[in-house]
C-alpha positions as CSV (number, residue, x, y, z in Angstrom):
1,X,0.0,0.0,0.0
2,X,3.1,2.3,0.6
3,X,3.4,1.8,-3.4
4,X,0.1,3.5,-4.2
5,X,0.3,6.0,-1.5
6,X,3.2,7.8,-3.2
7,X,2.5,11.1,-5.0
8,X,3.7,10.3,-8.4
9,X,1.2,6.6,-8.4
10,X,-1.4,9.1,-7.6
11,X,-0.8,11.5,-10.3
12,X,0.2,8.7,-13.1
13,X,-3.3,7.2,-12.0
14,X,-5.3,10.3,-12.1
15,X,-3.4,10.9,-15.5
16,X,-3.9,7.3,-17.0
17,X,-8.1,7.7,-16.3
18,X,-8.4,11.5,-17.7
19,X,-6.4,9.4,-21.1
20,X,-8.4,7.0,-20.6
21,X,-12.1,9.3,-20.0
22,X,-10.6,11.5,-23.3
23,X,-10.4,8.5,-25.6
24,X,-13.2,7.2,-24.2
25,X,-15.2,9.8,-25.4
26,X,-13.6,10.4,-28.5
27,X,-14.4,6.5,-29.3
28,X,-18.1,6.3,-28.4
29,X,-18.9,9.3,-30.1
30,X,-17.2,8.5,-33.4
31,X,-18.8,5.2,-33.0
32,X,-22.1,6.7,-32.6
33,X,-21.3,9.2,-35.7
34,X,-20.7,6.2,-38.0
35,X,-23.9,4.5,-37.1
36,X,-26.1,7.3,-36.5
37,X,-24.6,9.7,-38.5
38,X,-24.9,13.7,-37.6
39,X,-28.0,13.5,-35.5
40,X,-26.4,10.9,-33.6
41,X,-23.2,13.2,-33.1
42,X,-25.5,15.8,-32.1
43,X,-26.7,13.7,-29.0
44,X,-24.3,12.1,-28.3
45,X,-21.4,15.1,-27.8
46,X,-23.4,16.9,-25.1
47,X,-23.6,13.2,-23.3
48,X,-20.2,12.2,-23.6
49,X,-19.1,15.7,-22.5
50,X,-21.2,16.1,-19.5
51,X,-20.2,11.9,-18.6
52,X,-16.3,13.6,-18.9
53,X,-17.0,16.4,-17.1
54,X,-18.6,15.0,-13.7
55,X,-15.9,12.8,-13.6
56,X,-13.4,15.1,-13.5
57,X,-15.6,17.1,-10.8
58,X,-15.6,14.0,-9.0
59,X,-11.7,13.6,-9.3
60,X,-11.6,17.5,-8.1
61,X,-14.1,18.0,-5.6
62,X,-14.6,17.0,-2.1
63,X,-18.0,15.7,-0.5
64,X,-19.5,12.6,-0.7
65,X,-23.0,13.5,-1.3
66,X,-21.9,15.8,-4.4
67,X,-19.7,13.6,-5.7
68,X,-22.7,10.7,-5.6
69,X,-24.6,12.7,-8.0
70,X,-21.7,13.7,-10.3
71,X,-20.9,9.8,-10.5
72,X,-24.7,9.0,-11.4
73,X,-24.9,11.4,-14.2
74,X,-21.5,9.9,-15.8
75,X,-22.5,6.8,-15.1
76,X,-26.3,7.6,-16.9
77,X,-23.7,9.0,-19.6
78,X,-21.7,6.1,-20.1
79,X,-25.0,3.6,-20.2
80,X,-26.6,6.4,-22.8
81,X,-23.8,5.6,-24.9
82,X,-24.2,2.3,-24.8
83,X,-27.5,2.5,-25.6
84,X,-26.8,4.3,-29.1
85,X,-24.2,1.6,-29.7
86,X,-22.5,-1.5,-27.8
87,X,-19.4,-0.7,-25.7
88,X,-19.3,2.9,-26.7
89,X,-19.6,3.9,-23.5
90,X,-17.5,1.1,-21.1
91,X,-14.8,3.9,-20.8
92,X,-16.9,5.1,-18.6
93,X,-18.7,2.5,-16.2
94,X,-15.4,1.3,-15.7
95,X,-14.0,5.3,-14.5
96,X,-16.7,5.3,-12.7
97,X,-16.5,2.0,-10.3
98,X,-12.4,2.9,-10.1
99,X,-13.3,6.4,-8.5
100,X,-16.0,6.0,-6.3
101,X,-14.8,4.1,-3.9
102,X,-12.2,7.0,-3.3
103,X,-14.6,10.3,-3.8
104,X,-17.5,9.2,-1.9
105,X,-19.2,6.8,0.8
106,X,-18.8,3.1,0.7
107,X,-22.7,2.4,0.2
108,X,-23.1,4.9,-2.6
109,X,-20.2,3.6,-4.3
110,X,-21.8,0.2,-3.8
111,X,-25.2,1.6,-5.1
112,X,-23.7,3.1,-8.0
113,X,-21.3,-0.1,-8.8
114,X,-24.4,-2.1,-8.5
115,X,-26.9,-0.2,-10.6
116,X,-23.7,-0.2,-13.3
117,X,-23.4,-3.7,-13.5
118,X,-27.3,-4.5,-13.2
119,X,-28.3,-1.3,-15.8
120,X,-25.8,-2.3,-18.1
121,X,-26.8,-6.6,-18.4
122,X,-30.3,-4.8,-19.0
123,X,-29.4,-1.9,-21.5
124,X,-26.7,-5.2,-23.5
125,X,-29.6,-7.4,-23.6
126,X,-32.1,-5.0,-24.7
127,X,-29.3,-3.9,-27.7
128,X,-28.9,-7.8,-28.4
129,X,-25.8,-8.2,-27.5
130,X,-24.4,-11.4,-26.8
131,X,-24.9,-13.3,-23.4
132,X,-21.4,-13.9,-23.1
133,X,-19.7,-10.6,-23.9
134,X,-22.5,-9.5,-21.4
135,X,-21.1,-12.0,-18.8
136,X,-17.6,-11.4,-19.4
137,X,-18.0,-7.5,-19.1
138,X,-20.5,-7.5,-16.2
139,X,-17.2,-9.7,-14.1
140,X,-14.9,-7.0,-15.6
141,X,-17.0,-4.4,-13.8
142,X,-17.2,-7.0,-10.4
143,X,-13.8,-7.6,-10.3
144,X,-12.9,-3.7,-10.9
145,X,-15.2,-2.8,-8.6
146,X,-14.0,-5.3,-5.8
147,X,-10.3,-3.8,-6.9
148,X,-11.4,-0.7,-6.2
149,X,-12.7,-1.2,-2.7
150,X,-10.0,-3.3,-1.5
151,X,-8.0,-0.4,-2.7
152,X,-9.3,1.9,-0.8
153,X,-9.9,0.6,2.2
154,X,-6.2,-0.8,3.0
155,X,-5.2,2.8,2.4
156,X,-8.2,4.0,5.0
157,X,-6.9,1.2,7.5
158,X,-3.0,2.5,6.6
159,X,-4.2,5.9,7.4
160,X,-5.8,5.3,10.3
161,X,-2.5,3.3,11.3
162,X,-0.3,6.1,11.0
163,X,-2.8,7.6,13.0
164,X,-3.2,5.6,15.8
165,X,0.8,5.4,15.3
166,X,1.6,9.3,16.1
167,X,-1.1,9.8,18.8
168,X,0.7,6.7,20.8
169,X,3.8,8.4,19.9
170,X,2.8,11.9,21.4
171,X,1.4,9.8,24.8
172,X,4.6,8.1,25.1
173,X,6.3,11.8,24.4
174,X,4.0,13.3,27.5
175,X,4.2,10.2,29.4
176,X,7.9,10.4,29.0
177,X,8.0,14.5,29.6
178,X,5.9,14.2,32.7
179,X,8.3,11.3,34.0
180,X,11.5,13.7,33.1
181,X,9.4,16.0,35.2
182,X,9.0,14.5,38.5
183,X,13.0,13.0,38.3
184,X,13.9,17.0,38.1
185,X,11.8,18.0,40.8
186,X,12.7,15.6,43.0
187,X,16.4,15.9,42.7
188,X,16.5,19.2,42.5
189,X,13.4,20.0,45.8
190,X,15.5,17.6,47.4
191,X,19.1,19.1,47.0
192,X,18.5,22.5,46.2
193,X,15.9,23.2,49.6
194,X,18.8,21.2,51.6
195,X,21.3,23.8,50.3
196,X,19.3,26.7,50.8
197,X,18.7,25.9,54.5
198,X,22.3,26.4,55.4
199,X,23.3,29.1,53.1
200,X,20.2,31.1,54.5
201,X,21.8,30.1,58.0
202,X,25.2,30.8,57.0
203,X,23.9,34.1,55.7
204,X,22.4,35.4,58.9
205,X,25.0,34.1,61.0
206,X,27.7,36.5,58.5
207,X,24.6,39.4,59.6
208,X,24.7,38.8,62.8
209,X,28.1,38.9,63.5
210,X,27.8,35.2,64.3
211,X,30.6,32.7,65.2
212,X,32.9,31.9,62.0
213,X,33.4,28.7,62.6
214,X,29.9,27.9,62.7
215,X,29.7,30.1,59.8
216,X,32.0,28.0,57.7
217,X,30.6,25.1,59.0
218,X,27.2,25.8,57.2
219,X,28.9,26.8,53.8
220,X,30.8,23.6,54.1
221,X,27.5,21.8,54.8
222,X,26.0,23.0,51.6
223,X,28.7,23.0,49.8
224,X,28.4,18.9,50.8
225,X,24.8,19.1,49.8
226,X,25.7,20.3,46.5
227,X,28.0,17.3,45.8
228,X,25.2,15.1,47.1
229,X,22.7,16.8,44.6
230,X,25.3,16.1,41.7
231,X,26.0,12.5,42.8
232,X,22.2,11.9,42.7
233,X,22.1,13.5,39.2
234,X,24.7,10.7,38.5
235,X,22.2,8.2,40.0
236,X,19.1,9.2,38.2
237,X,21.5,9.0,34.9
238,X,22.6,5.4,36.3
239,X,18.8,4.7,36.6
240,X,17.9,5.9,33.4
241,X,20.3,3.5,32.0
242,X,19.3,0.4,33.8
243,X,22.2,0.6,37.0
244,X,20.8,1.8,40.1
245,X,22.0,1.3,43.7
246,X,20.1,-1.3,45.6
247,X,17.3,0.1,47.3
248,X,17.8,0.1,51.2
249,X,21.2,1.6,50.6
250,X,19.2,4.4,49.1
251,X,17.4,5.0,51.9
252,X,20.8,4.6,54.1
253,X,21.7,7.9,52.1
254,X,18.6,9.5,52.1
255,X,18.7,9.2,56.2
256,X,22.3,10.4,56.4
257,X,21.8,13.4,54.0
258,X,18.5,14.3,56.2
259,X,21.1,14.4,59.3
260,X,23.8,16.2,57.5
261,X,21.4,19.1,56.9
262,X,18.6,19.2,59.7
263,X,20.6,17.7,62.4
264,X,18.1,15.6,63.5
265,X,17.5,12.0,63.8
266,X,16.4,10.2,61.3
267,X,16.0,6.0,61.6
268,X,15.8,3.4,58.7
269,X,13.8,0.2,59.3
270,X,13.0,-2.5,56.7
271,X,11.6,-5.5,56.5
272,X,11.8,-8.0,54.0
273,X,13.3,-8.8,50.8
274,X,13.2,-6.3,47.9
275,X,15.4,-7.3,45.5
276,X,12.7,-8.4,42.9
277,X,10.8,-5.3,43.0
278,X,10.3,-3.9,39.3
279,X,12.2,-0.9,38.4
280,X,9.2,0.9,38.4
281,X,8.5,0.3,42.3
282,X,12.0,0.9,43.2
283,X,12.2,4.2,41.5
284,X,9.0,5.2,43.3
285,X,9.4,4.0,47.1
286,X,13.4,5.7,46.6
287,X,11.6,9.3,45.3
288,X,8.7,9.0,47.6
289,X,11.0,8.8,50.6
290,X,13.3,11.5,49.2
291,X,10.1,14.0,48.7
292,X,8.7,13.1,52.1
293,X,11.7,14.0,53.8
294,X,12.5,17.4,51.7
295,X,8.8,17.9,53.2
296,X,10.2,17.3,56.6
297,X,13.0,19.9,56.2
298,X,10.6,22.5,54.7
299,X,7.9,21.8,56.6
300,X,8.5,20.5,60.3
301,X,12.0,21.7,61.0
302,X,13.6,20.1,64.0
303,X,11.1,16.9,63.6
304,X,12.5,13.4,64.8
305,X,11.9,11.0,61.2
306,X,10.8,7.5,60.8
307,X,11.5,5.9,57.6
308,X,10.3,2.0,57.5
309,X,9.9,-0.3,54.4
310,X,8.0,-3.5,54.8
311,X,7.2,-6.3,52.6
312,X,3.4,-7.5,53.2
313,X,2.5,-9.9,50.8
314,X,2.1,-8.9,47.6
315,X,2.6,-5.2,48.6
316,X,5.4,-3.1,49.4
317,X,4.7,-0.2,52.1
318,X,6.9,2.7,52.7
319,X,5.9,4.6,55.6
320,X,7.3,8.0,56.3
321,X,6.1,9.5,59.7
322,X,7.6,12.8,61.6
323,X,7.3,14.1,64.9
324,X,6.2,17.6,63.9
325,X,7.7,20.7,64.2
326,X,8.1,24.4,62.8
327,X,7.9,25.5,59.3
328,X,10.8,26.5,57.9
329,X,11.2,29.6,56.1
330,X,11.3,27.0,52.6
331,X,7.9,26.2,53.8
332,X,6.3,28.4,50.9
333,X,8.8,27.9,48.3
334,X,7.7,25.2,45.5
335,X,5.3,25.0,43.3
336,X,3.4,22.4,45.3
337,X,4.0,19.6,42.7
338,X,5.8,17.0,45.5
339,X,2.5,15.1,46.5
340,X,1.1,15.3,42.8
341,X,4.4,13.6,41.9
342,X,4.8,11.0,44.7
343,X,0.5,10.3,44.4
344,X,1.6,9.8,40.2
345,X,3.8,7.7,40.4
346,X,2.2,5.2,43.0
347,X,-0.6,5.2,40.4
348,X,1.1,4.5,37.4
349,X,2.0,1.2,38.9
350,X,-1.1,0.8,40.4
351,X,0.1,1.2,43.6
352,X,-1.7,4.3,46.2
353,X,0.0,7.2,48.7
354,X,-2.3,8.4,51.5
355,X,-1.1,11.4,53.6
356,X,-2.2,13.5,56.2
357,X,-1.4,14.7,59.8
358,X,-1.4,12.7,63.3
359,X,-1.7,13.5,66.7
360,X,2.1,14.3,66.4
361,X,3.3,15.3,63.2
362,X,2.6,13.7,59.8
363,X,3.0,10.7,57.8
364,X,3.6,9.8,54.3
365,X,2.2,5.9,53.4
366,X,3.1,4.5,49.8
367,X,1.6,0.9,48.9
368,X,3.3,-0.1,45.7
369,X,2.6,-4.0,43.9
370,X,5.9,-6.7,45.0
């Protein structure tokens, strides 16, 4: 089908059966000449030109139903013909079953293909023509008919193909974006807030008048953050192509990295095997626990953390849970895409995240498929 879906088939095509209309005409009407002489000519010009021209409005125009009734008056043409004289006017029943299956809807091609092949046997027989050249030409128009229509519709079914082919190709684009998305956000809300925290405190501390070495201490702090941020970078890039660190030594980092910056405690727990977690899973228990605790810095600063990863059946839980505490000025920064990303990701594997506040601070849960 690629073959007749190139321009130049198209043209040569549309060229061949405009030659082929042309001489068509040219033949029934001298036909009709010899036999009928001038008053023949005289009808059958105006016939054979207006058979010509509706098929080449047909070939031009769009819109089935107008292209339905420029197809029956060639076709009328082309059985008027042969009505003056036998096979004078096949040029065009045969035009007509090739083109319109292309230039209008399938049951008024059918229709038209039908009443060509039925009003044609009658118009033969009535002209006493014999029952075989009637046979013969009545399968010519069946099997050029049937031609036609297969024709068409493998290039409908290619079209729609190509199609259905780019619109899964733009999904996979956004799917692909949005994924792209949420590994930027969560490297960089994870490092970047982190950072922030003790340059702002290294900042008013330099104000202040504050001690230097406490001063330093907090540049040197962010400045550790920084490489931390980079080295995840490096991770996600690892991910992306298939190497990853195992997941509990993940959260080992995560923990230490949370202490590094906050100076509070923050404890690991698992429980269970989680080695034949999908990629998928991995990926989204690893950036769940790193946005829940960017949360905790932002959000209660000072909180004790909990991080604990079990293995319950066929379900893997990763609960984050804090003590509470103060906001920190980072509290408003963000453009609140952390939950939409964690809840996105838990869905897309049909797993679930359900947050909200306790008694004494809040929690993060993530149930993801083992």
């Amino acid at each position: 089908m690629a073959f007749f879906a190139r321009p130049f088939v198209r043209r040569a095509f549309v060229v061949l059966l405009v030659g082929q209309l042309i001489f068509g005409a040219v033949y029934g009407l001298v036909d009709v000449t010899t036999r009928w002489g001038w008053p023949g000519f005289a009808l059958a010009l105006p016939v054979g030109a207006a058979a010509v021209g509706c098929l080449l409005g047909a070939l031009a125009l769009e819109g089935d139903r107008r292209n339905s009734i420029l197809l029956a008056v060639a076709l009328l043409g082309g059985l008027t013909l042969n009505g003056f004289v036998p096979y004078s006017g096949m040029a065009f029943l045969y035009a007509m079953v090739y083109v319109a299956p292309f230039r209008t809807g399938a049951w008024a091609a059918a229709a038209l293909a039908v009443f060509d092949m039925a009003a044609f046997a009658g118009i033969s027989l009535l002209t006493g023509m014999e029952l075989g050249a009637i046979l013969g030409n009545v399968l010519g128009l069946t099997y050029s008919a049937i031609l036609a229509f297969v024709i068409q519709r493998l290039g409908e079914t290619r079209r729609q193909g190509a199609e259905i082919a780019d619109a899964r190709a733009r999904e996979a684009v956004l799917a692909e974006r949005t994924r792209l998305a949420r590994e930027v956000h969560d490297i960089l809300a994870h490092s970047q807030s982190a950072q922030i925290v003790h340059l702002e405190g290294a900042r008013l501390l330099l104000e202040r008048g504050g001690d230097p070495a406490a001063t330093l201490d907090r540049v040197n702090r962010a400045v550790g953050l920084a490489r931390a941020g980079l080295e995840e970078t490096r991770r996600a890039l690892d991910t992306l192509r298939g190497e990853e660190l195992p997941l509990t030594e993940r959260l080992e980092r995560l923990a230490v990295e949370f202490r590094s910056a906050t100076g509070a405690p923050c404890s690991i727990s698992v429980a269970g095997e989680f080695d034949s977690l999908e990629a998928g899973a991995r990926m989204a228990v690893a950036r769940t626990a790193q946005e829940a605790l960017t949360n905790v810095r932002k959000h209660a600063r000072g909180a004790a953390v909990s991080v604990a990863l079990r293995r319950l059946g066929s379900w893997c839980e990763l609960e984050v849970r804090d003590t509470g505490g103060t906001p920190d000025r980072l509290a408003s920064s963000g453009g609140g895409y952390g939950l939409v990303g964690m809840r996105e990701r838990a869905e897309l594997i049909g797993g679930s995240l359900a947050v909200g506040a306790g008694a004494e601070g809040f929690s993060v849960l993530l149930r993801v498929p083992a």
